[in-house]
DRENKOLDREN-742504 format. One record per residue (C-alpha): z, y, x; residue number from 1; residue in one letter. Coordinates in steps of 0.5 Angstrom, whole numbers, padded with zeros to 4 digits. Layout:
N
<site <Z, Y, X>, NUM, 'A'>
...
END
This chain:
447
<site <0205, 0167, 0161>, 1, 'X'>
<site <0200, 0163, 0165>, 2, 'X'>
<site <0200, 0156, 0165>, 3, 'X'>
<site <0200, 0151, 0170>, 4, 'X'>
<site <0202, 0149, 0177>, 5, 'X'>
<site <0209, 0154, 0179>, 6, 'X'>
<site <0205, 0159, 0184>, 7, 'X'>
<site <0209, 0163, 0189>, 8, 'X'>
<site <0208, 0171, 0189>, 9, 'X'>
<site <0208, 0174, 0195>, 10, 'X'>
<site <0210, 0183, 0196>, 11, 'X'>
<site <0210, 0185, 0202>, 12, 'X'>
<site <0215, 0190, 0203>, 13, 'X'>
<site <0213, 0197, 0208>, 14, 'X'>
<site <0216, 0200, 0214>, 15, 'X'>
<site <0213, 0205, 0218>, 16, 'X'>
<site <0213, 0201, 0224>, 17, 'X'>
<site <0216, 0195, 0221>, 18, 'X'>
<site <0223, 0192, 0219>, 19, 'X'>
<site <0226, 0191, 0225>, 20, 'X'>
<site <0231, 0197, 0227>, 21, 'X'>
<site <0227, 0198, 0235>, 22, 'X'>
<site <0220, 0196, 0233>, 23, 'X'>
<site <0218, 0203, 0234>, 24, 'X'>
<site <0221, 0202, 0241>, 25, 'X'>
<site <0215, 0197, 0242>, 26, 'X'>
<site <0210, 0201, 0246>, 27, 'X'>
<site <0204, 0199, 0243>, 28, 'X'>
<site <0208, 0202, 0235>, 29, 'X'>
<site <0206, 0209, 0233>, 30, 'X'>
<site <0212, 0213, 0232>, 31, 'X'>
<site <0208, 0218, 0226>, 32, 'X'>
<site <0206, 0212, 0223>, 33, 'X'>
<site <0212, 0213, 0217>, 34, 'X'>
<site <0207, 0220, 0216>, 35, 'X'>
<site <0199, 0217, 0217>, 36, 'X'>
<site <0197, 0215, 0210>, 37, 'X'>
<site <0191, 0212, 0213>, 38, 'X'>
<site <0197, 0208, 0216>, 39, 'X'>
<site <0200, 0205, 0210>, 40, 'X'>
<site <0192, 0204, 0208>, 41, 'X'>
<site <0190, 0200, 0212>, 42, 'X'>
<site <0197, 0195, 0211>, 43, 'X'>
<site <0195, 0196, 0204>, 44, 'X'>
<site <0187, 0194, 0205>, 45, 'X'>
<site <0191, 0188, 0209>, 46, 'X'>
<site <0196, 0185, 0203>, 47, 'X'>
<site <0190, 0186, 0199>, 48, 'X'>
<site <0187, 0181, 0204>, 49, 'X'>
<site <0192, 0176, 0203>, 50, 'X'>
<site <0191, 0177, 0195>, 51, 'X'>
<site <0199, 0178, 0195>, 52, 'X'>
<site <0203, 0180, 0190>, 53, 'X'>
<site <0204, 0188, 0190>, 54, 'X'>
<site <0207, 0193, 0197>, 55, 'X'>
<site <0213, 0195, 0196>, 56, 'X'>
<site <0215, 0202, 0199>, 57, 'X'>
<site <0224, 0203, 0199>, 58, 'X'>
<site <0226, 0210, 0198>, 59, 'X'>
<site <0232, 0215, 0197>, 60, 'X'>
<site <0233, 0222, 0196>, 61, 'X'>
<site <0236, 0223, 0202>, 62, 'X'>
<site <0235, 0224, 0210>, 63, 'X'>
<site <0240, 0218, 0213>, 64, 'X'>
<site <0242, 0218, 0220>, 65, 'X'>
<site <0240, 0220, 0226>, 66, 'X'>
<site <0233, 0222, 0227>, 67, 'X'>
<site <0234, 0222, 0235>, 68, 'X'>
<site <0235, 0215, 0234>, 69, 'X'>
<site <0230, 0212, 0230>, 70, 'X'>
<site <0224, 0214, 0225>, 71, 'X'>
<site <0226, 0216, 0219>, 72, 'X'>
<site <0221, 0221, 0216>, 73, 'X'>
<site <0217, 0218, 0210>, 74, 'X'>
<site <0212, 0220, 0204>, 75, 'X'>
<site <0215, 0220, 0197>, 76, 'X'>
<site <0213, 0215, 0195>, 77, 'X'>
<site <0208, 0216, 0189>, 78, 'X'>
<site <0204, 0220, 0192>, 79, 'X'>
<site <0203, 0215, 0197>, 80, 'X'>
<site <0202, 0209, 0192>, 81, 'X'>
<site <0196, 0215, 0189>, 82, 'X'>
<site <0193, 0216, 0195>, 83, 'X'>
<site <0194, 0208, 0197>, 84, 'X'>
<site <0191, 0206, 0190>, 85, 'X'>
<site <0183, 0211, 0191>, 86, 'X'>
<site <0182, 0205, 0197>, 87, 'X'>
<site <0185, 0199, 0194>, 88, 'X'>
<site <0183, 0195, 0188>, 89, 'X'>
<site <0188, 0189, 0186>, 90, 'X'>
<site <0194, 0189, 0190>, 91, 'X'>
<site <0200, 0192, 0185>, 92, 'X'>
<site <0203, 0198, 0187>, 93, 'X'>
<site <0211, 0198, 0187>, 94, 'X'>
<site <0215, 0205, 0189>, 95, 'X'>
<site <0223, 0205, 0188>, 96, 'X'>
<site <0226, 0212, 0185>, 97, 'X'>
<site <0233, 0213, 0183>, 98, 'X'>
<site <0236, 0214, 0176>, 99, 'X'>
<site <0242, 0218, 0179>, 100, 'X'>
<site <0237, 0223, 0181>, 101, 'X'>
<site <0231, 0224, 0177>, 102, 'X'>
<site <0230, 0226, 0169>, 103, 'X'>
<site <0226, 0220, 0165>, 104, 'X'>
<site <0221, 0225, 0163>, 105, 'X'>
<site <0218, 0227, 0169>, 106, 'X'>
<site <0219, 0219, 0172>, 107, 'X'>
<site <0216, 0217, 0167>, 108, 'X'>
<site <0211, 0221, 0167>, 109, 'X'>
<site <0210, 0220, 0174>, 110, 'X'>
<site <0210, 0212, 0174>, 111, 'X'>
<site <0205, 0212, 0168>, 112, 'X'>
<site <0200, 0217, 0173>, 113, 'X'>
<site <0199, 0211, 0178>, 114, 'X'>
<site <0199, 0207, 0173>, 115, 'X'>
<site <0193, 0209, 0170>, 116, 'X'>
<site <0191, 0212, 0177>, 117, 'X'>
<site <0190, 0204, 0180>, 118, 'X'>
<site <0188, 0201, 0173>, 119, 'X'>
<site <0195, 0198, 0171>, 120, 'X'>
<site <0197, 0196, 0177>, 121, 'X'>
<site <0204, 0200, 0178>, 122, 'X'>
<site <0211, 0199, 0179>, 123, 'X'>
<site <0218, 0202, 0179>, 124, 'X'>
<site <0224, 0200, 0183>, 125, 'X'>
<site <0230, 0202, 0179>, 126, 'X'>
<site <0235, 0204, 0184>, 127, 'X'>
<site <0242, 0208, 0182>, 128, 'X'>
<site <0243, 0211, 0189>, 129, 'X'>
<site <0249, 0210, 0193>, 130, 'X'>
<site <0253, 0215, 0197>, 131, 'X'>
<site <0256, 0221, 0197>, 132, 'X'>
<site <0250, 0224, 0202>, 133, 'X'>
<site <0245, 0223, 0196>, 134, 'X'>
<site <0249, 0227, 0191>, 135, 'X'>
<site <0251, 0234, 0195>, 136, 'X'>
<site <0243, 0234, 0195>, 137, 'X'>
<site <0243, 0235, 0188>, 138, 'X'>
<site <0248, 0240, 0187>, 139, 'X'>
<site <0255, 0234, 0187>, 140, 'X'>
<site <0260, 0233, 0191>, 141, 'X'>
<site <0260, 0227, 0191>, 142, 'X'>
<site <0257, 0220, 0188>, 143, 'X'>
<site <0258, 0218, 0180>, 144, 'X'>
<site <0262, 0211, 0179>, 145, 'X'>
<site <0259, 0204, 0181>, 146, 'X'>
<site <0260, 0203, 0173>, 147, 'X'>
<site <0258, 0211, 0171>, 148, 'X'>
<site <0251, 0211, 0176>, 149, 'X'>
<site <0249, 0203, 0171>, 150, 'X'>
<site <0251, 0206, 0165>, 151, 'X'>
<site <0245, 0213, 0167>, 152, 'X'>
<site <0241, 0208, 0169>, 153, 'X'>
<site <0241, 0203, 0163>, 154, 'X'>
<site <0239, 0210, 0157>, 155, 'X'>
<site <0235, 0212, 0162>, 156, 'X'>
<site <0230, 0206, 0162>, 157, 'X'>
<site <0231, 0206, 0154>, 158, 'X'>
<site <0227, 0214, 0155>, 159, 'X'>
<site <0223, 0211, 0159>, 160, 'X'>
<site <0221, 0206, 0155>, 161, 'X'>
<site <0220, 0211, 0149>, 162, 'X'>
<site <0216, 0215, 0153>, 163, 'X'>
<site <0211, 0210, 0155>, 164, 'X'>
<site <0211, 0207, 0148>, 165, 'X'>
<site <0209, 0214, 0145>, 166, 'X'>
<site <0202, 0213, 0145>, 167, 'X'>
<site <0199, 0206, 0141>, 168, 'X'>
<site <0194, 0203, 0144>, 169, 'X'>
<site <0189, 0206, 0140>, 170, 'X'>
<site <0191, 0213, 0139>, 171, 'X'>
<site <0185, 0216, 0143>, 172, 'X'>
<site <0179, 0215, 0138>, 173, 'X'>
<site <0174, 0220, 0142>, 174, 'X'>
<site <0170, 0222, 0136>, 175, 'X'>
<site <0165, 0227, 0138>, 176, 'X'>
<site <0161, 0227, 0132>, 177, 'X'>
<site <0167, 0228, 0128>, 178, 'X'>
<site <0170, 0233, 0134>, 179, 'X'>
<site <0176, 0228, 0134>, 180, 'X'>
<site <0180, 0227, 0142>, 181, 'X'>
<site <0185, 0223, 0138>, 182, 'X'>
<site <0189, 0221, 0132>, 183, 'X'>
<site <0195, 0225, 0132>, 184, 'X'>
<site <0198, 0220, 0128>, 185, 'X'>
<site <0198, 0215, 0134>, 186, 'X'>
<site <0201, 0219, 0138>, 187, 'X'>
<site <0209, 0219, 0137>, 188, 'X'>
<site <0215, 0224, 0140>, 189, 'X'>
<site <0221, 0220, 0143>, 190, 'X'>
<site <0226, 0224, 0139>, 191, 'X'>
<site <0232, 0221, 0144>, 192, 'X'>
<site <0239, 0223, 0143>, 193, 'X'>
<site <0244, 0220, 0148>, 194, 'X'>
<site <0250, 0221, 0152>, 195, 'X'>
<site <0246, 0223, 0158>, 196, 'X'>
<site <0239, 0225, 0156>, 197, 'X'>
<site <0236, 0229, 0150>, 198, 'X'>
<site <0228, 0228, 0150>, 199, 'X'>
<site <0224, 0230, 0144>, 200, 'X'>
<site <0217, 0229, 0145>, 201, 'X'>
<site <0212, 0224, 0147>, 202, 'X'>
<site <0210, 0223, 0154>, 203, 'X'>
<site <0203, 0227, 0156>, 204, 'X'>
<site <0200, 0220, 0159>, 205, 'X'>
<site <0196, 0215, 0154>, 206, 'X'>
<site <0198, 0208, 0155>, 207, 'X'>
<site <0195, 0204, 0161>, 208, 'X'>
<site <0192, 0198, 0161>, 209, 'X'>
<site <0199, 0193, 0162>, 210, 'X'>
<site <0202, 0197, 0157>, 211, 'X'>
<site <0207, 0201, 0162>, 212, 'X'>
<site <0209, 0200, 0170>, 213, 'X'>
<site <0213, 0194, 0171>, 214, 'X'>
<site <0220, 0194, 0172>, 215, 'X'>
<site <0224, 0192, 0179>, 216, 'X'>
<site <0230, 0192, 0181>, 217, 'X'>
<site <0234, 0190, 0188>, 218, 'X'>
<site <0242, 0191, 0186>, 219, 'X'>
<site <0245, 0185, 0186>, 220, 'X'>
<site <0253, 0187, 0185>, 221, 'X'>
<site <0255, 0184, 0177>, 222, 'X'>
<site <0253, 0190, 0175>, 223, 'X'>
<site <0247, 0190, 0177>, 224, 'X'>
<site <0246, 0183, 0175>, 225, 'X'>
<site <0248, 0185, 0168>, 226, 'X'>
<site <0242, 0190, 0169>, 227, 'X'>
<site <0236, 0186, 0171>, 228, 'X'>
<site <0238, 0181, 0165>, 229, 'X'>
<site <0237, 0186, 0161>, 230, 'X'>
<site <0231, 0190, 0163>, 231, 'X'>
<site <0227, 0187, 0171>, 232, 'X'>
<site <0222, 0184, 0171>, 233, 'X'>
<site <0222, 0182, 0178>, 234, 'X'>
<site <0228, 0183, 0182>, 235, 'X'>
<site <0229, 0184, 0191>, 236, 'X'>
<site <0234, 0181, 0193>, 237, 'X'>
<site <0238, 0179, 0200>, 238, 'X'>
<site <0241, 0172, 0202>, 239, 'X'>
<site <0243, 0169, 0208>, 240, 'X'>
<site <0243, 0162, 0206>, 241, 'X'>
<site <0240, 0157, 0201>, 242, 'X'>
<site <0246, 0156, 0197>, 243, 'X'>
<site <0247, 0163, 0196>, 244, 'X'>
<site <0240, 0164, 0194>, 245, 'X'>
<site <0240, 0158, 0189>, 246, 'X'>
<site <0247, 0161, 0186>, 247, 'X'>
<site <0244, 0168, 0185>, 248, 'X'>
<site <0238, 0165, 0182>, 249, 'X'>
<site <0241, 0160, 0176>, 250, 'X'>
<site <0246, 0166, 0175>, 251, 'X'>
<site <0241, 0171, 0173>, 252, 'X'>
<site <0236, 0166, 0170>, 253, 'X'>
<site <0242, 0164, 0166>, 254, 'X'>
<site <0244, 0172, 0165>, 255, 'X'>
<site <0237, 0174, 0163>, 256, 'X'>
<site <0236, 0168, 0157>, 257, 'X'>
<site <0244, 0171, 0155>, 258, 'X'>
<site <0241, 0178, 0153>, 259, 'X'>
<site <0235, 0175, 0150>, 260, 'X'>
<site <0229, 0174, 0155>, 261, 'X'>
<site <0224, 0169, 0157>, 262, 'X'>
<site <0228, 0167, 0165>, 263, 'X'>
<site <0221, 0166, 0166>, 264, 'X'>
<site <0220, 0174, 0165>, 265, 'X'>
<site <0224, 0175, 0171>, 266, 'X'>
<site <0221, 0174, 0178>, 267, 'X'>
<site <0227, 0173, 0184>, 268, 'X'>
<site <0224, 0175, 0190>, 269, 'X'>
<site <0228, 0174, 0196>, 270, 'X'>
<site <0227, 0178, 0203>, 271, 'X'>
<site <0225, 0175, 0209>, 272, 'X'>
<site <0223, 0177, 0216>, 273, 'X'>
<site <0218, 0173, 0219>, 274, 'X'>
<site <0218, 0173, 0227>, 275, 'X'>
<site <0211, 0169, 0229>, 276, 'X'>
<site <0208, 0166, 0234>, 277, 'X'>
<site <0204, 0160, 0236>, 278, 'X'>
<site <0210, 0156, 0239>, 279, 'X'>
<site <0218, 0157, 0236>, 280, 'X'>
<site <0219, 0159, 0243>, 281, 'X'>
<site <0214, 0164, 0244>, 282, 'X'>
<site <0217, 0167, 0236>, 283, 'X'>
<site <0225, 0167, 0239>, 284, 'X'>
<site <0223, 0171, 0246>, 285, 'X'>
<site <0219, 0175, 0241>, 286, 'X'>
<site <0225, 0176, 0237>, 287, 'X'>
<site <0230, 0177, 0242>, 288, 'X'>
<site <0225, 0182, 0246>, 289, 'X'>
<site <0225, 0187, 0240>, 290, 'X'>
<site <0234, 0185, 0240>, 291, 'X'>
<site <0234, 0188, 0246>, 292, 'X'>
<site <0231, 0195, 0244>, 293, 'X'>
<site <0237, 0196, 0239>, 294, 'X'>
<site <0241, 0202, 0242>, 295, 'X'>
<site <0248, 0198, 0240>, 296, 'X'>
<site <0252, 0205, 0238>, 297, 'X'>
<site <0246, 0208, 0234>, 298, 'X'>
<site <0246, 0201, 0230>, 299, 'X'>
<site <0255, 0201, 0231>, 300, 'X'>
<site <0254, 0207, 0227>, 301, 'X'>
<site <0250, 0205, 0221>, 302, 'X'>
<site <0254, 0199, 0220>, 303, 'X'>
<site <0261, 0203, 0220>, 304, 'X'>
<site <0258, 0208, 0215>, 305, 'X'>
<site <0256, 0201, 0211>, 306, 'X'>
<site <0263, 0198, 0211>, 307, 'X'>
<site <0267, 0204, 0211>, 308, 'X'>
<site <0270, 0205, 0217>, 309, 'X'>
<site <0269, 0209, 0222>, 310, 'X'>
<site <0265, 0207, 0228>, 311, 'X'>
<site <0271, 0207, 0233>, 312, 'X'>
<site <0275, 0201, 0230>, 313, 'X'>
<site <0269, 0196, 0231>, 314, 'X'>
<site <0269, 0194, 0237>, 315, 'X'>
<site <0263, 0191, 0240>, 316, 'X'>
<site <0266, 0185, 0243>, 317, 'X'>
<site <0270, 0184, 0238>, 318, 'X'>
<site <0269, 0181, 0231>, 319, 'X'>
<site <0270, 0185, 0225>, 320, 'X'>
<site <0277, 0188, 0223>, 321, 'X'>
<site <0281, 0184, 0218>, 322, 'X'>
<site <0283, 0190, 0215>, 323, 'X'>
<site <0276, 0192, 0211>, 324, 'X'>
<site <0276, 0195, 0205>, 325, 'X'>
<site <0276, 0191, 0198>, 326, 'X'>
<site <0270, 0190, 0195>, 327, 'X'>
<site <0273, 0193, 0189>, 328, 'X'>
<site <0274, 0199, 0193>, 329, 'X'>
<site <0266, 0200, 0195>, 330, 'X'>
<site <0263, 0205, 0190>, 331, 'X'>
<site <0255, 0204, 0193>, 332, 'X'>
<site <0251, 0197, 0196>, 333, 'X'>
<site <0256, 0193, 0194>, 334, 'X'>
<site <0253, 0187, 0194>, 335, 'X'>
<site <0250, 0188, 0201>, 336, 'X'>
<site <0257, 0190, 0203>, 337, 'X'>
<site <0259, 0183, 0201>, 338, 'X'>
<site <0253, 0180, 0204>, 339, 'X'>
<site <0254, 0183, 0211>, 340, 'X'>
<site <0262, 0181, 0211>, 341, 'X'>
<site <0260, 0174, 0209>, 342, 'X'>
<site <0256, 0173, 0214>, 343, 'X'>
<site <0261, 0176, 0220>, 344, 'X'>
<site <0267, 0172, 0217>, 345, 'X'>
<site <0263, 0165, 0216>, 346, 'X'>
<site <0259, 0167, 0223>, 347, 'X'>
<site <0264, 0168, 0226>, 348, 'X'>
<site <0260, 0174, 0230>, 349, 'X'>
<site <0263, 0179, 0234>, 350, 'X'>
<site <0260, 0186, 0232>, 351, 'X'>
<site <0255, 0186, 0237>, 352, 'X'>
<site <0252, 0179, 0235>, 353, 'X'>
<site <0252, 0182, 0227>, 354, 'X'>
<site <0249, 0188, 0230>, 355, 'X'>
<site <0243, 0184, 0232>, 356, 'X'>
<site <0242, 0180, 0226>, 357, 'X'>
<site <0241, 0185, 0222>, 358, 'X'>
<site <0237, 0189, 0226>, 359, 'X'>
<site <0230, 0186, 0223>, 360, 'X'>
<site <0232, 0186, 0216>, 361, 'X'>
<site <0239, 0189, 0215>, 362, 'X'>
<site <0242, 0183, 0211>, 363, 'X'>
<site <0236, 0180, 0209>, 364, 'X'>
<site <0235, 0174, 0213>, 365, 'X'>
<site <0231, 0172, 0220>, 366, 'X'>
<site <0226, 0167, 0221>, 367, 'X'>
<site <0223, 0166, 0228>, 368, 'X'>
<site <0218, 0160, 0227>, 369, 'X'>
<site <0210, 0158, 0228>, 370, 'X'>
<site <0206, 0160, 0222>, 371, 'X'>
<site <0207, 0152, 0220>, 372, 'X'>
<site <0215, 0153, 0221>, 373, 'X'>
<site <0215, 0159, 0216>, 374, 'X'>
<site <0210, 0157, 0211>, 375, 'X'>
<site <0215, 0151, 0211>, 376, 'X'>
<site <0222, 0155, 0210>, 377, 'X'>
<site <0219, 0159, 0204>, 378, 'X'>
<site <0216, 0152, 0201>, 379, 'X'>
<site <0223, 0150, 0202>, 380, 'X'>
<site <0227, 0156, 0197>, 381, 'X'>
<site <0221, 0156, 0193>, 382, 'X'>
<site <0222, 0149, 0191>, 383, 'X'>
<site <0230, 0148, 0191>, 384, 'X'>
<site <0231, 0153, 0186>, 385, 'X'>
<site <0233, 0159, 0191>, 386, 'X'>
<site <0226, 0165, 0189>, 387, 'X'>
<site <0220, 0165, 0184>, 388, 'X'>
<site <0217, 0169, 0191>, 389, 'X'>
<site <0218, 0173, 0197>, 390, 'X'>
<site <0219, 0179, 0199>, 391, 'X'>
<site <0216, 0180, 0206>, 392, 'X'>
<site <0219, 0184, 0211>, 393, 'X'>
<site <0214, 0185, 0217>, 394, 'X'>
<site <0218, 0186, 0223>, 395, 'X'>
<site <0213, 0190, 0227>, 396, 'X'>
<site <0207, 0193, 0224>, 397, 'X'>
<site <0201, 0192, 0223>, 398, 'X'>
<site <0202, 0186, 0227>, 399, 'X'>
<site <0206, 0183, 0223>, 400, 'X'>
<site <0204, 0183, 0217>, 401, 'X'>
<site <0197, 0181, 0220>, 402, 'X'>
<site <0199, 0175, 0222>, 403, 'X'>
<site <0202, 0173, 0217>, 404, 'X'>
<site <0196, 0175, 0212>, 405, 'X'>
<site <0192, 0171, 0217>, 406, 'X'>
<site <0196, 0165, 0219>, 407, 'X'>
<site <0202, 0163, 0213>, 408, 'X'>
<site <0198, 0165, 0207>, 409, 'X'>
<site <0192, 0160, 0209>, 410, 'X'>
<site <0197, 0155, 0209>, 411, 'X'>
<site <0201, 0157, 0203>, 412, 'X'>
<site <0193, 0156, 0200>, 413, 'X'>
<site <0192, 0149, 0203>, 414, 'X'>
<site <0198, 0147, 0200>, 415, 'X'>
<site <0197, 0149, 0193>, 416, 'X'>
<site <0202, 0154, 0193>, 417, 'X'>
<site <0199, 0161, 0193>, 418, 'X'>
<site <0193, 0164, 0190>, 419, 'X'>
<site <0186, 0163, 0193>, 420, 'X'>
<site <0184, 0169, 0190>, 421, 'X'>
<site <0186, 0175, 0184>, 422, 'X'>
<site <0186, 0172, 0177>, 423, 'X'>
<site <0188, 0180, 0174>, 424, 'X'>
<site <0187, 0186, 0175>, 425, 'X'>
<site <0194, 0188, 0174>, 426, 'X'>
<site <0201, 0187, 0176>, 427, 'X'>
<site <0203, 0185, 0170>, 428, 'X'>
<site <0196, 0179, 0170>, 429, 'X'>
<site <0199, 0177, 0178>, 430, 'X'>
<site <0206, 0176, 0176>, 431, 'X'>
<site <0205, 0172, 0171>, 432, 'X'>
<site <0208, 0178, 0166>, 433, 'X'>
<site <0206, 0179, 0158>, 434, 'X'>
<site <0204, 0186, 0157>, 435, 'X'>
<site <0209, 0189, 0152>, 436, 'X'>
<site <0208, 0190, 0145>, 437, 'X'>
<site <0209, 0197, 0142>, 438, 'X'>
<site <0212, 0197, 0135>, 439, 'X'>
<site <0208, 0203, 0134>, 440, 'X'>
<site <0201, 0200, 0134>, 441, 'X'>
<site <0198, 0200, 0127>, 442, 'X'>
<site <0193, 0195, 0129>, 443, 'X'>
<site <0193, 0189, 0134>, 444, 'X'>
<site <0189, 0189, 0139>, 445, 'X'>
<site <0183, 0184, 0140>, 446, 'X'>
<site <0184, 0178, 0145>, 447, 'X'>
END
């Protein structure tokens, strides 16, 4: 672990044209940007700018909604880390995928790719896949249990792991007088034998420079909870409010000490959309401008395929119908379900109004301000006890993240809170992390 004064970390989560449900409406957004590499370079180049933490590219095995209405083309998202990795040199590199709808080989394999492709700077966001649309892609008829899809994601990160660990650090020996690559002996087969998975043998990837990719989690229902203790090392999450914010914080740090961890080895990084502009008033007509692009039976139908109700029973005018399903009942995205029912209860908001506050970030919360009002709504959670960092959540791109670059995190450095320069080469290095330890090395490494 670093010493010293409490830093912020810093992702900046990216969308093809931003977070915001219409920004791809705005005339000057680019509707192909979902697909241009060089798009996704340059926001990259950006961050890195900015000495942020990490990029963050969500991802699911499934094509959701309707096209017609919204962008929704998008590269698979390591192979779009690989190509981000040749043109960046320090900022980390963080892809989601699922363990509902993968192998731990293959993934494992994969991550451990970019990983030595970036020098160590990879991560995985492990998710479990919600939705029955997911599942008939591969070959189910529907989605596996809540409980079913953790308990496969649990053994899954413990193959992983083993495969990652498979090689000792100093397996490859390179003796070319004596015509030896690599010791054989350092090099050890998985040899898993579990309820989900039978993997025999060692992954075909030498360890990287931090040992193996960082893990992140974004489930925030119990389950998910219980998970992140046991294996995150960074974890996304959505809050509406500080007190909510504060409650998840504690609880999880309190988890991750119960399952025997270092609270300080698990980095909470809420969302947050920032809307900026030299003056408030400018920043909330900037923000209404891009409301007002939603098309409200599009967004209407997203929301009904939240809550699991059909689309007609949400009157746009009206507020939420008081007989919503239990959150027991949700079997995908219980957390996020609860949260977007929270906030219309406690609101009081009719489903057009909701419509609009989950436009620029689905559930994550919204700040309209001047570079010096959003500086200080991060300064506030990160002092109270509510986020080790942020996940920022550009509403528009590239604007959006240009601002933020140019103009919050100069502030952020002015007041001690966040790096000026990259202190590491790795991921693990800018958050704080120790590189795991791998019980079979048969030698220690120098310091």
């Amino acid at each position: 672990m670093t010493s010293g004064k409490r830093q912020l970390h810093l992702n900046a989560f990216l969308m093809s044209t931003g977070h915001h449900e219409a920004s791809w409406r705005l005339p000057e957004s680019d509707s192909h940007a979902g697909t241009d590499v060089a798009h996704f370079q340059r926001l990259a180049q950006t961050a890195e700018r900015g000495k942020l933490d990490s990029i963050f590219f969500a991802d699911s095995p499934v094509l959701h909604g309707d096209v017609t209405q919204r962008p929704y083309g998008s590269l698979e998202p390591t192979v779009l880390l690989a190509a981000i990795a040749a043109v960046t040199e320090r900022i980390g590199l963080i892809a989601t995928a699922s363990t509902t709808y993968n192998e731990p080989y293959n993934l494992a394999r994969r991550f451990a790719s970019v990983d030595q492709i970036s020098g160590g700077r990879a991560g995985w966001n492990v998710v479990t896949t919600a939705g029955d649309a997911a599942a008939k892609n591969f070959s189910l008829t529907g989605q596996p249990a809540h409980s079913d899809r953790y308990e496969r994601a649990a053994e899954f990160l413990d193959v992983a792991t083993k495969l990652w660990n498979s090689w000792e650090d100093d397996a490859i020996v390179a003796d070319k007088a004596a015509g030896i690559w690599a010791d054989n002996t350092r090099v050890h087969p998985a040899n898993h034998h579990g309820r989900h998975f039978q993997v025999e043998g060692a992954l075909d990837v030498p360890r990287s420079p931090q040992g193996h990719p960082v893990i992140v989690q974004a489930g925030s229902s119990e389950n998910g909870k219980d998970f992140a203790a046991r294996y995150a090392e960074a974890v996304f999450t959505a809050h509406q409010t500080l007190e909510d914010a504060q409650a998840f914080y504690k609880d999880l740090k309190q988890r991750t000490a119960a399952a025997g961890r270092d609270p300080e080895g698990i980095k909470i990084l809420p969302g947050i959309v920032p809307v900026i502009a030299s003056t408030q008033e400018e920043a909330h007509r900037l923000e209404q401008e891009l409301d007002d692009l939603i098309l409200p039976g599009h967004a209407r139908n997203q929301l009904a395929g939240v809550l699991r109700v059909p689309a007609e029973s949400l009157k746009l005018d009206a507020q939420l119908p008081a007989d919503l399903p239990s959150e027991d009942a949700i079997e995908g995205a219980k957390s996020r379900y609860t949260l977007i029912v929270n906030l219309a209860r406690r609101e009081r908001l009719t489903v057009r109004q909701l419509i609009g506050r989950l436009g620029g970030g689905r559930g994550h919360r919204t700040f309209a301000g001047t570079p010096d009002q959003v500086a200080d709504a991060i300064q506030q959670w990160f002092e109270a006890g509510a986020a080790d960092g942020f996940n920022v959540m550009p509403p528009v791109l590239p604007s959006g993240l240009d601002t933020f670059v140019d103009h919050v995190v100069p502030i952020l450095q002015a007041r001690g809170l966040f790096r000026r320069e990259y202190s590491g080469q790795t991921l693990r290095e800018h958050f704080g992390l120790p590189r795991p330890a791998n019980s079979f090395n048969s030698v220690p490494l120098p310091v």
